[in-house]
RONU-771295 format. One line per field, with one value per residue (C-alpha): residue number from 0; residue in three letters; chain; y, z, x. Coordinates in nm, 2 decimals. Each point is the difference from the previous one (the first is absolute). Layout:
<nodes>
seq	c(NUM, ...)
type	c(ALA, ...)
mol	c(A, ...)
north	c(Y, ...)
up	c(Z, ...)
east	c(X, ...)
</nodes>
This chain:
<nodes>
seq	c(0, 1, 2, 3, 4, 5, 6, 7, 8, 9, 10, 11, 12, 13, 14, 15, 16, 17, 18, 19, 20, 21, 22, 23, 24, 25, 26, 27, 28, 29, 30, 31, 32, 33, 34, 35, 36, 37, 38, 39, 40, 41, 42, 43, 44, 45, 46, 47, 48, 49, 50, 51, 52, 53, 54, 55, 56, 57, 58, 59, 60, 61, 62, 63, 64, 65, 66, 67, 68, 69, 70, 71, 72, 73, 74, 75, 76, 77, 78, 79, 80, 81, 82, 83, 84, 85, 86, 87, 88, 89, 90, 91, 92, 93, 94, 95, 96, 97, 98, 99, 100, 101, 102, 103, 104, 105, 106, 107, 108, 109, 110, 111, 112, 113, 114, 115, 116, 117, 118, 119, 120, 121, 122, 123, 124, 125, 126, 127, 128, 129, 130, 131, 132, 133, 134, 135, 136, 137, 138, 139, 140, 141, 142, 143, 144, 145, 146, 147, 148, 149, 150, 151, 152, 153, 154, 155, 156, 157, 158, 159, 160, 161, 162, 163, 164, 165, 166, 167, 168, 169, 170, 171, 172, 173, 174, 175, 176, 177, 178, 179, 180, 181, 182, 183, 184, 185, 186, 187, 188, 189, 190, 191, 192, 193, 194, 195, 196, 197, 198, 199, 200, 201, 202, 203, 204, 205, 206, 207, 208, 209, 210, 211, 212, 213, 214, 215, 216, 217, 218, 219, 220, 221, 222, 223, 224, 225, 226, 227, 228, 229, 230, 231, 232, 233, 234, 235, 236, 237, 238, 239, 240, 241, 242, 243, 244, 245, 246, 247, 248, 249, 250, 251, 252, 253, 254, 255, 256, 257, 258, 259, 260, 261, 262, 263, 264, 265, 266, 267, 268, 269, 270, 271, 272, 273, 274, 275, 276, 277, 278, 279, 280, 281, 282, 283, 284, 285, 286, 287, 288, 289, 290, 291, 292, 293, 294, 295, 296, 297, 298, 299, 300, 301, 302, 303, 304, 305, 306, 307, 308, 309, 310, 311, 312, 313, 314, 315, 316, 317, 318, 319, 320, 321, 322, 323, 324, 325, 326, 327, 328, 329, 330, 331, 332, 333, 334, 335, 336, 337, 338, 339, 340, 341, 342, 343, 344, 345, 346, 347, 348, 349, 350, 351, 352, 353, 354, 355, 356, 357, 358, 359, 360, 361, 362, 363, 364, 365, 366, 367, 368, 369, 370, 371, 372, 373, 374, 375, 376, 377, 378, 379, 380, 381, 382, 383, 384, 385, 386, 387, 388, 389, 390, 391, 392, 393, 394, 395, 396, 397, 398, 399, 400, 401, 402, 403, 404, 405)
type	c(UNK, UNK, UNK, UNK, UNK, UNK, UNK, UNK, UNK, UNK, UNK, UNK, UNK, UNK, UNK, UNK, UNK, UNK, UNK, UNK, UNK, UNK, UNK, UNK, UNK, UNK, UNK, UNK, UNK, UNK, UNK, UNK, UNK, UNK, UNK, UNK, UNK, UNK, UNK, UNK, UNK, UNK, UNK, UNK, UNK, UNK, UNK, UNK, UNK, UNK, UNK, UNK, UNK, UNK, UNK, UNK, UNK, UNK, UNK, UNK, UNK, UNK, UNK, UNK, UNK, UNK, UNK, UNK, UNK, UNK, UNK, UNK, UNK, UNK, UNK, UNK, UNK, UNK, UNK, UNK, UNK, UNK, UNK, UNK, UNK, UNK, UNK, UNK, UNK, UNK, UNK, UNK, UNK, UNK, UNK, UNK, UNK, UNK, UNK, UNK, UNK, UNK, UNK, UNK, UNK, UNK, UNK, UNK, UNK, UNK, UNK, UNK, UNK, UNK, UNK, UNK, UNK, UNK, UNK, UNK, UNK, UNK, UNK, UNK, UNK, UNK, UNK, UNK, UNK, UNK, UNK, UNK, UNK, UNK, UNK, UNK, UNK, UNK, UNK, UNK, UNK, UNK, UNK, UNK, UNK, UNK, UNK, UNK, UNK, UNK, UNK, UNK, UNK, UNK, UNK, UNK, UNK, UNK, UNK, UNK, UNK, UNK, UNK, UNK, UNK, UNK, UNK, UNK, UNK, UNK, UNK, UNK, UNK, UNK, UNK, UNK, UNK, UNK, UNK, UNK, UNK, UNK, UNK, UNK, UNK, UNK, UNK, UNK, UNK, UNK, UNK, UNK, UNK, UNK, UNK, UNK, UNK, UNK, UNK, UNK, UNK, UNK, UNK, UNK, UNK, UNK, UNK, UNK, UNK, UNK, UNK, UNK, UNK, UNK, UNK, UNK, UNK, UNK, UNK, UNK, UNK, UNK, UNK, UNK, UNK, UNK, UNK, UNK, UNK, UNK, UNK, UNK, UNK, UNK, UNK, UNK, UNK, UNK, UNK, UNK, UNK, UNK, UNK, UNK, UNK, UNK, UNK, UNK, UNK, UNK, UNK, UNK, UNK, UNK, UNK, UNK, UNK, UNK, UNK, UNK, UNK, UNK, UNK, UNK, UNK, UNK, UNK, UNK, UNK, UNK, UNK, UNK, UNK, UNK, UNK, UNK, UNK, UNK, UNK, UNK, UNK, UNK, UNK, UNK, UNK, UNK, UNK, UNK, UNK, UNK, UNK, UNK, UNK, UNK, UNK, UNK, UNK, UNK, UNK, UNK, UNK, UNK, UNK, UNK, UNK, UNK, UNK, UNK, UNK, UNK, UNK, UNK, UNK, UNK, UNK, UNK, UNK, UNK, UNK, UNK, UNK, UNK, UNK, UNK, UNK, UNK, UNK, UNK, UNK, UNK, UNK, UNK, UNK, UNK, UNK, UNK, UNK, UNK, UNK, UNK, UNK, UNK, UNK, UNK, UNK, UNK, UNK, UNK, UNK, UNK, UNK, UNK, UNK, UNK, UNK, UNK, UNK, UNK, UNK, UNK, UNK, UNK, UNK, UNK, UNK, UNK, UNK, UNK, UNK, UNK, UNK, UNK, UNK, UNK, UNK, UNK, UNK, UNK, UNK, UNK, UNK, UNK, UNK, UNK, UNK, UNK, UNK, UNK, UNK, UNK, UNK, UNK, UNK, UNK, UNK, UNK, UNK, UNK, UNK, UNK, UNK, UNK, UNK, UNK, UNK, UNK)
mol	c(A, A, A, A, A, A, A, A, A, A, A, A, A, A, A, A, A, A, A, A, A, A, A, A, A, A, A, A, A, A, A, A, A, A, A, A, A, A, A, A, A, A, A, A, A, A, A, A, A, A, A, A, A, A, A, A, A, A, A, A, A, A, A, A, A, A, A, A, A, A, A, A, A, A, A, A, A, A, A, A, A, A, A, A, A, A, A, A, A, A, A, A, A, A, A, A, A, A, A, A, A, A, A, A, A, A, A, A, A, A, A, A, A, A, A, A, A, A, A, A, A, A, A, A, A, A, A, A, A, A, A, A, A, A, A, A, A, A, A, A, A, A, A, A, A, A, A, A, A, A, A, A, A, A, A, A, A, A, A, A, A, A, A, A, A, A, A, A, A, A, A, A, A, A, A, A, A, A, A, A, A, A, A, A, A, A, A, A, A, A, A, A, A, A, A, A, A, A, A, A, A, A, A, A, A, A, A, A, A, A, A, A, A, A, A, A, A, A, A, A, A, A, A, A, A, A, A, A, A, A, A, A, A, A, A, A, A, A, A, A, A, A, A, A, A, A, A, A, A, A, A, A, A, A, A, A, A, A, A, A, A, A, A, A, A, A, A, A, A, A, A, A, A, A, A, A, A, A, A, A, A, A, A, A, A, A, A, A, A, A, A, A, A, A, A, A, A, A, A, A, A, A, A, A, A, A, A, A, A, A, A, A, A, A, A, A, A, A, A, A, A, A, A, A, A, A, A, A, A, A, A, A, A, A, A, A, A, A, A, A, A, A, A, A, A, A, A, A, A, A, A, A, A, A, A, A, A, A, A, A, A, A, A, A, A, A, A, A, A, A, A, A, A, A, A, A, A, A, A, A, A, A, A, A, A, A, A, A, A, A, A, A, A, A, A, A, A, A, A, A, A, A, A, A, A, A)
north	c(2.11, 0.04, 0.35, 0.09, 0.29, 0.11, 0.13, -0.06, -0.14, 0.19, -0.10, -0.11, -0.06, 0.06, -0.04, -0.15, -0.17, -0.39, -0.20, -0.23, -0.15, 0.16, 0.38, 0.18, -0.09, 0.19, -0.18, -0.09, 0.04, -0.32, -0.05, -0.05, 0.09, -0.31, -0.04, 0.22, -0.35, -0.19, 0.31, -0.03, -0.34, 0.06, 0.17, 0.33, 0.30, 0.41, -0.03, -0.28, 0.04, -0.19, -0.34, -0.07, -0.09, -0.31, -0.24, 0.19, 0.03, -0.39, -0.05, 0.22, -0.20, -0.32, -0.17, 0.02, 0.36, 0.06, 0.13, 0.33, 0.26, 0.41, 0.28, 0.32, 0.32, 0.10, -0.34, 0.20, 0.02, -0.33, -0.13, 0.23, -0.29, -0.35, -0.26, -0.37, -0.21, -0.21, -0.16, 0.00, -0.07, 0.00, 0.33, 0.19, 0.01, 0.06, 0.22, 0.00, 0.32, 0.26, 0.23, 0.27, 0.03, 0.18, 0.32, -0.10, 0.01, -0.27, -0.02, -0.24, 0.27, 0.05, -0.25, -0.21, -0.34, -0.18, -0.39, -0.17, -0.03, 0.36, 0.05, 0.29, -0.07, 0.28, -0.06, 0.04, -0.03, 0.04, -0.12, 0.19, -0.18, 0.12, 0.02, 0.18, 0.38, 0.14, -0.02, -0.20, 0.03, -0.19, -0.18, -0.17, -0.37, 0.15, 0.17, -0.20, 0.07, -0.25, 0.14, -0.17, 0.00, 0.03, -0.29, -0.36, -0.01, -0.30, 0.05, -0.10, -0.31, -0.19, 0.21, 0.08, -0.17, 0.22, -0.14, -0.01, -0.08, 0.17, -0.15, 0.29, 0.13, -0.14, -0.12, 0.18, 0.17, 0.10, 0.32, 0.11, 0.33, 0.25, 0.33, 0.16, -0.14, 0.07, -0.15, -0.05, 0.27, 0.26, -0.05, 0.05, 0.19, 0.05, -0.14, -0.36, -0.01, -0.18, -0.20, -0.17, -0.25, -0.04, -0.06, -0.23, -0.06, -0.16, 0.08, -0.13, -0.02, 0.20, 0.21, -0.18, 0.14, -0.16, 0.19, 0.22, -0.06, 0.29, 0.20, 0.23, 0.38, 0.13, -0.30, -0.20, -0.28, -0.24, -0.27, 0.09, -0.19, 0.19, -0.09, 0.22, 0.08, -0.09, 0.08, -0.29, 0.02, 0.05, 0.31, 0.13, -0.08, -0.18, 0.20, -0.30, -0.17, -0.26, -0.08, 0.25, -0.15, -0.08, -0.30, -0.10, 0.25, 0.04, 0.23, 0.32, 0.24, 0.15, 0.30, 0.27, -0.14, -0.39, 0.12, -0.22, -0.24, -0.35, -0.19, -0.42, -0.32, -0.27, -0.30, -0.35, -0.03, 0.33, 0.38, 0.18, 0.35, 0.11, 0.42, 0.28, 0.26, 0.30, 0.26, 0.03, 0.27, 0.30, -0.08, -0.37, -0.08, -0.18, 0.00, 0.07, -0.20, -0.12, -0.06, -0.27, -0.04, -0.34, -0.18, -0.29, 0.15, 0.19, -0.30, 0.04, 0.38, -0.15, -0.29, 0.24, 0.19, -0.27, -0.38, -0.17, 0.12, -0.30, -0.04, -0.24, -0.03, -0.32, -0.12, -0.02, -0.08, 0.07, 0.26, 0.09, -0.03, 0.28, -0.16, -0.18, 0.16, -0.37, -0.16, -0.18, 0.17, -0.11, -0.14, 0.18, -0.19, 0.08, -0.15, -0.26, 0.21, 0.34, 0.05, 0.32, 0.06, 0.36, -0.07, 0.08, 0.37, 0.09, 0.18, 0.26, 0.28, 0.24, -0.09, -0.11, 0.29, 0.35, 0.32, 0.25, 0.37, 0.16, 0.21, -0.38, -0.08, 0.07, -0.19, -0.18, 0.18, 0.28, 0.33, 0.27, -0.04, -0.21, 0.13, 0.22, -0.11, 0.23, 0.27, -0.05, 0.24, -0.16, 0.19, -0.23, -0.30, 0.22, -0.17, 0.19, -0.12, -0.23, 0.07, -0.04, 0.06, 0.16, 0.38, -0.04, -0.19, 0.24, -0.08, -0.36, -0.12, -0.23, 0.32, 0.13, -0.29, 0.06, 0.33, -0.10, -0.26, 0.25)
up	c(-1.16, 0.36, -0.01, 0.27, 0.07, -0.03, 0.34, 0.11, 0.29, 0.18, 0.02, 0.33, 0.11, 0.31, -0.18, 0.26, -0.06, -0.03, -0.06, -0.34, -0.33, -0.23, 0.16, 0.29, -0.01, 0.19, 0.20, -0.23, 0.06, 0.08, -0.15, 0.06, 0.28, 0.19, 0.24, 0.31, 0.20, -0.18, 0.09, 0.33, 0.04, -0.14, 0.28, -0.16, 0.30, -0.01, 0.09, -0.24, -0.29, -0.25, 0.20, -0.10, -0.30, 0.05, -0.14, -0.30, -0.07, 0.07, -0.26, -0.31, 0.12, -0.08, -0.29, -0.26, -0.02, 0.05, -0.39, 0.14, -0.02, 0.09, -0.25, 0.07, -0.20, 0.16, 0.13, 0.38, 0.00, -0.01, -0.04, -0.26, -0.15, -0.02, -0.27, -0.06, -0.19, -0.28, -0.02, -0.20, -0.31, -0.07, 0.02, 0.17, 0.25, -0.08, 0.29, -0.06, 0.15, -0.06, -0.31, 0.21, 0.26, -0.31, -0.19, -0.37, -0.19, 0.25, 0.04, 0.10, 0.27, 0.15, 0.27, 0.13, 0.21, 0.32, -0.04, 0.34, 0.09, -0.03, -0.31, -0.20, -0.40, -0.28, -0.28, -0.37, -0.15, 0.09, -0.22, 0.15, -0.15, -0.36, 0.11, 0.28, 0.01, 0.38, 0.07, 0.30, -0.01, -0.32, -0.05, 0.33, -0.17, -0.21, 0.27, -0.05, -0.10, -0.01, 0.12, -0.15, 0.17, -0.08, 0.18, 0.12, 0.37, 0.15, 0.42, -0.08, 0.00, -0.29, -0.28, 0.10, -0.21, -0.20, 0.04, -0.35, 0.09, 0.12, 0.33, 0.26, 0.07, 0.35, 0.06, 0.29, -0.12, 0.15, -0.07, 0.05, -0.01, 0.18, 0.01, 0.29, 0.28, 0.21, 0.20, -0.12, 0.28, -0.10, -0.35, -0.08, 0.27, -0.01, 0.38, -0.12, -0.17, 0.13, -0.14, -0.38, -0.12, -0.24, 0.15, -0.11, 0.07, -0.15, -0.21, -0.11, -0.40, 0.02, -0.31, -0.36, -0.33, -0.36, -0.22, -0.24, -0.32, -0.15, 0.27, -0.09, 0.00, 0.28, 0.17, 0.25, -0.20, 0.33, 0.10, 0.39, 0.32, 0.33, 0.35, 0.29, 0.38, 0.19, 0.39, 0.25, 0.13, -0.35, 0.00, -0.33, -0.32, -0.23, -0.32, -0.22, 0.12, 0.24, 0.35, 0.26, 0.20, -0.06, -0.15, 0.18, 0.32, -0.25, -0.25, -0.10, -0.28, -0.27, 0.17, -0.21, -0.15, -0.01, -0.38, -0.21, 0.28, -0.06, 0.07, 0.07, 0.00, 0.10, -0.27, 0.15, 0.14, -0.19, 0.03, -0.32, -0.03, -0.12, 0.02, -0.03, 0.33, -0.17, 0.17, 0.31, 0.15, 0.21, 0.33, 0.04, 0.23, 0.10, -0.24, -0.32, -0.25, -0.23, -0.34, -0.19, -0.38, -0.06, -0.20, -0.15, -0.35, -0.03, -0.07, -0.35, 0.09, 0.25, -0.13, -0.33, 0.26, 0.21, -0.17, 0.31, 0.20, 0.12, 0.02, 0.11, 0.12, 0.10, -0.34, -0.12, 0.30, -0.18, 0.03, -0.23, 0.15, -0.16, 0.08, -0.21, -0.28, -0.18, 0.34, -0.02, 0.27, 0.32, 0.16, 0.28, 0.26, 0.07, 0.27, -0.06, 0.11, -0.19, -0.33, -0.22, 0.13, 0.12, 0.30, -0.15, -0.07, -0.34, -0.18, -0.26, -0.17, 0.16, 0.38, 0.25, 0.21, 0.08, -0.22, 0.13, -0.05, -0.20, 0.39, 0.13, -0.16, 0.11, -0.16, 0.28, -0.05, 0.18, -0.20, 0.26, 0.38, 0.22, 0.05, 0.31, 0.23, 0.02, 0.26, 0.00, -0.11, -0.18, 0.23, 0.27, -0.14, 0.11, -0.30, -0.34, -0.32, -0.16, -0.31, -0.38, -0.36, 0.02, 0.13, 0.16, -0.02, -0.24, -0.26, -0.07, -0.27, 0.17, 0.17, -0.29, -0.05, 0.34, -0.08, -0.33, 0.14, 0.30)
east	c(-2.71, 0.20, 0.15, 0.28, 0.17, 0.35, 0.14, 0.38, 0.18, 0.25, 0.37, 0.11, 0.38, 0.21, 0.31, 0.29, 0.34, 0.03, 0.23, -0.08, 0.16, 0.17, -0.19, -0.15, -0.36, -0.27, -0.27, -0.28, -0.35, -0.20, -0.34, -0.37, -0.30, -0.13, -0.25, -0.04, -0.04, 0.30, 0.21, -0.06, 0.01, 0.35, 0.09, -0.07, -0.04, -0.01, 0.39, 0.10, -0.24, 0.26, -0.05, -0.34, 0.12, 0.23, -0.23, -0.03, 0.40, 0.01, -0.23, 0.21, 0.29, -0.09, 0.21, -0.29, 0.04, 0.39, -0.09, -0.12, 0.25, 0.03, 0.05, 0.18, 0.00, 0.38, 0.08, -0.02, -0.36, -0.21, -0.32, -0.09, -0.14, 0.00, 0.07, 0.05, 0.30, -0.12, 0.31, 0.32, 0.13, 0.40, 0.03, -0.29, -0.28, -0.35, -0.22, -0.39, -0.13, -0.31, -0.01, -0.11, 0.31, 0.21, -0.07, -0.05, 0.25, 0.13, 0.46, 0.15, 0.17, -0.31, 0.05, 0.21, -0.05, 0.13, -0.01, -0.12, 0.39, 0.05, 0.15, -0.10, -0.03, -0.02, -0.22, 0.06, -0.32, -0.41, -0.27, -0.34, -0.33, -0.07, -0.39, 0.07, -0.07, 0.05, -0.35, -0.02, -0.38, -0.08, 0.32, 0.06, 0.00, 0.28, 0.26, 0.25, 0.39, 0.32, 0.39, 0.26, 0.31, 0.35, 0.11, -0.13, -0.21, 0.12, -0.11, -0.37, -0.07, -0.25, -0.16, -0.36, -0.26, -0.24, -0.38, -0.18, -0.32, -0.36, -0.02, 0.06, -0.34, -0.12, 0.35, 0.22, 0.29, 0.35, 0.12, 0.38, 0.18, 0.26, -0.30, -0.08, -0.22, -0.32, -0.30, -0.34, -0.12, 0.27, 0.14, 0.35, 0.20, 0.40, -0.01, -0.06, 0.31, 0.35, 0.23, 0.12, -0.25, -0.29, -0.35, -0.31, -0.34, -0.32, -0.29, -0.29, -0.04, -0.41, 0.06, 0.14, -0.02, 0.11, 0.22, -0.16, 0.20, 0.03, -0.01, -0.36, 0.13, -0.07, -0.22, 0.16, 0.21, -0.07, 0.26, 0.05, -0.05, -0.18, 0.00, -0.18, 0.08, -0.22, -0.05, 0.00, -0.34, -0.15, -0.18, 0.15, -0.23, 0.24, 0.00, 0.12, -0.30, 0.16, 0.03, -0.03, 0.30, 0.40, 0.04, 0.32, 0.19, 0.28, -0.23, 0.11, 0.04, 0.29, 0.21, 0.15, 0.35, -0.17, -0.04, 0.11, 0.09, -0.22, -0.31, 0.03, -0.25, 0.06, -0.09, 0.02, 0.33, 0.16, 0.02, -0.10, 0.02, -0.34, 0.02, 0.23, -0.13, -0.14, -0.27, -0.17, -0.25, 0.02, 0.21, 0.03, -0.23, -0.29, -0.28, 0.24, 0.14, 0.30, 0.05, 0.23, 0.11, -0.08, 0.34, -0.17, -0.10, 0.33, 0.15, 0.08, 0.17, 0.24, 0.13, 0.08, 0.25, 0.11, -0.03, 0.10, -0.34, -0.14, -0.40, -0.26, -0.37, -0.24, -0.04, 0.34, 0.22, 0.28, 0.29, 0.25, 0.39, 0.19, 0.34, 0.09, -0.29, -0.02, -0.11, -0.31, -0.27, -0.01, -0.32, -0.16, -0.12, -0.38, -0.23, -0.24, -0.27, 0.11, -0.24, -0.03, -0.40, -0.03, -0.19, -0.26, 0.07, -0.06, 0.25, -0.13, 0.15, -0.13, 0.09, -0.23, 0.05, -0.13, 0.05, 0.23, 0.01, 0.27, 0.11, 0.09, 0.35, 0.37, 0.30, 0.15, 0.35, 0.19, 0.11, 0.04, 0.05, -0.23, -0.34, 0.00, -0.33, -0.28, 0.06, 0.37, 0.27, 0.32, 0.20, -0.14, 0.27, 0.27, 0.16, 0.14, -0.21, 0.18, 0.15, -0.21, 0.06, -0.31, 0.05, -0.37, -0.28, -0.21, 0.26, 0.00, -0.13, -0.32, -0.07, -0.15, -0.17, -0.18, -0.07, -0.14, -0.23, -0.17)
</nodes>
């Protein structure tokens, strides 16, 4: 059984006034850490420690994932966490995010979220995972939660498609959110941080698990996706049991507030979404890891809460258009040379990775401020915390759970 521990990411946010629809927004955080070398290849210096990550900003804003959108506790403070619209139907939208990001009993007050055009939405209802039970370490393949909002989204483009199938292992991945961002040599640091977009970057599929139905009490209930940092020059064993060495320069990992954003594959000639980001380890950083909730056998759980969700995989080639609901599916256009072998990886229930120790885990979501460096005062920011619902950190409610779990 992989056992993972429990730790929490600090809330970041240097709240300033914009101008944006409808409200004042504050600048969100931007997500991920990405190769030292990319970074500076970027044009990422000492002075200008945000440029290195240009490529990475490029990548989140291509149209495939204009899906991905920002939550906000207050509407002022963003990139809390991260989410992504499902699509519509006449009078609501649908957000897939992860269980963990909301204190059980979920409200539909408990966030609200900013469309890619800048439009902030209110939610009326959230529907959190019946099998889901706030432990991230044996119910990661089960962190998963749907908004609805009050209102149609209508700035973002085509519905994502849902894969269905068991193809991710060995397969590189494309992970999107609005978290916090860092380098492989220095985790996440607040200096990295400028501007109002979402960030990507790649991983390679070296840890898969099937679901475990029902989840075992107290045994993991499997159902997650890894990847792994490596360094450049490969001098870091791979834990997973792959390659030593990045797989592409645009490799990374999750950074806290990606929860909940989303992982992609590309199948032939279309982008499925294949995770929901969940967990990572310690700081970020090179020779750590990331954990996704694989969507594919949740089908059944969100088409009971949204009917329009369209799916696919290699074998069927089929999606389902939810406007108009009667429409025959509409073919997906595959290439000739895409099949649904596994590359020779072979998918078992138990993962083909390595066992980790229950110190390992940490939710990839912020719930106080962000995580002052080692060695450094808060009072070095020369910036007033920023505002929380939470009087201090020791009293919210996944603090406990760290306690609980040392």
């Amino acid at each position: 059984m992989r056992t993972r521990k429990l730790w929490p990411r600090w809330r970041f946010g240097l709240s300033v006034a914009a101008c944006a629809v409808l409200v004042g927004l504050a600048l969100p955080a931007q997500g991920v850490t990405i190769l030292d070398s990319t970074w500076r290849e970027e044009g990422g210096t000492k002075s200008s420690p945000w440029k290195g990550f240009a490529a990475h900003l490029a990548l989140a804003a291509q149209p495939q994932f204009n899906s991905v959108v920002s939550l906000s506790e207050d509407g002022e403070e963003w990139g809390l966490a991260s989410g992504t619209w499902l699509g519509n139907d006449a009078t609501h939208a649908y957000i897939l995010t992860a269980a963990h990001v909301f204190e059980l009993p979920a409200g539909p007050d408990d966030y609200v979220v900013r469309s890619p055009g800048g439009i902030v939405f209110r939610a009326d209802r959230v529907w959190v995972h019946p099998e889901w039970n706030e432990d991230i370490e044996t119910r990661s393949g089960y962190d998963l939660a749907i908004i609805r909002l009050t209102r149609p989204m209508t700035d973002t483009g085509q519905p994502p498609v849902l894969y269905t199938g068991r193809g991710e292992a060995g397969k590189v991945i494309t992970f999107v959110g609005f978290g916090s961002r860092g380098i492989g040599s220095r985790g996440e640091r607040e200096r990295f941080l400028r501007g109002t977009d979402k960030a990507a970057a790649h991983g390679l599929v070296e840890d898969w698990a099937d679901i475990i139905t029902p989840p075992p009490r107290g045994e993991d209930a499997g159902n997650f996706l890894g990847i792994f940092l490596p360094r450049e020059d490969g001098s870091l064993e791979n834990p997973l049991g792959g390659g030593a060495r990045p797989a592409t320069r645009m490799v990374g990992l999750l950074g806290s507030g990606d929860s909940g954003g989303s992982a992609w594959m590309k199948v032939g000639e279309t982008w499925m979404l294949v995770g929901v980001n969940s967990s990572g380890t310690e700081e970020g950083g090179y020779g750590e890891t990331s954990w996704f909730a694989r969507v594919s056998p949740h089908r059944q759980w969100i088409s009971a809460i949204f009917a329009g969700a369209r799916f696919a995989n290699e074998d069927t080639h089929m999606v389902a258009d939810p406007d108009p609901p009667h429409t025959p599916p509409t073919p997906i256009k595959l290439s000739p040379d895409d099949s649904t072998e596994d590359d020779g990886v072979k998918l078992t229930s138990d993962g083909f990775g390595a066992k980790f120790d229950p110190e390992d885990l940490q939710p990839m979501v912020h719930i106080s401020e962000f995580r002052t460096p080692p060695n450094k005062s808060k009072t070095d920011d020369n910036r007033p915390p920023k505002p929380s619902k939470w009087v201090n950190q020791s009293e919210h409610p996944k603090a406990e759970a760290v306690r609980n779990s040392k």
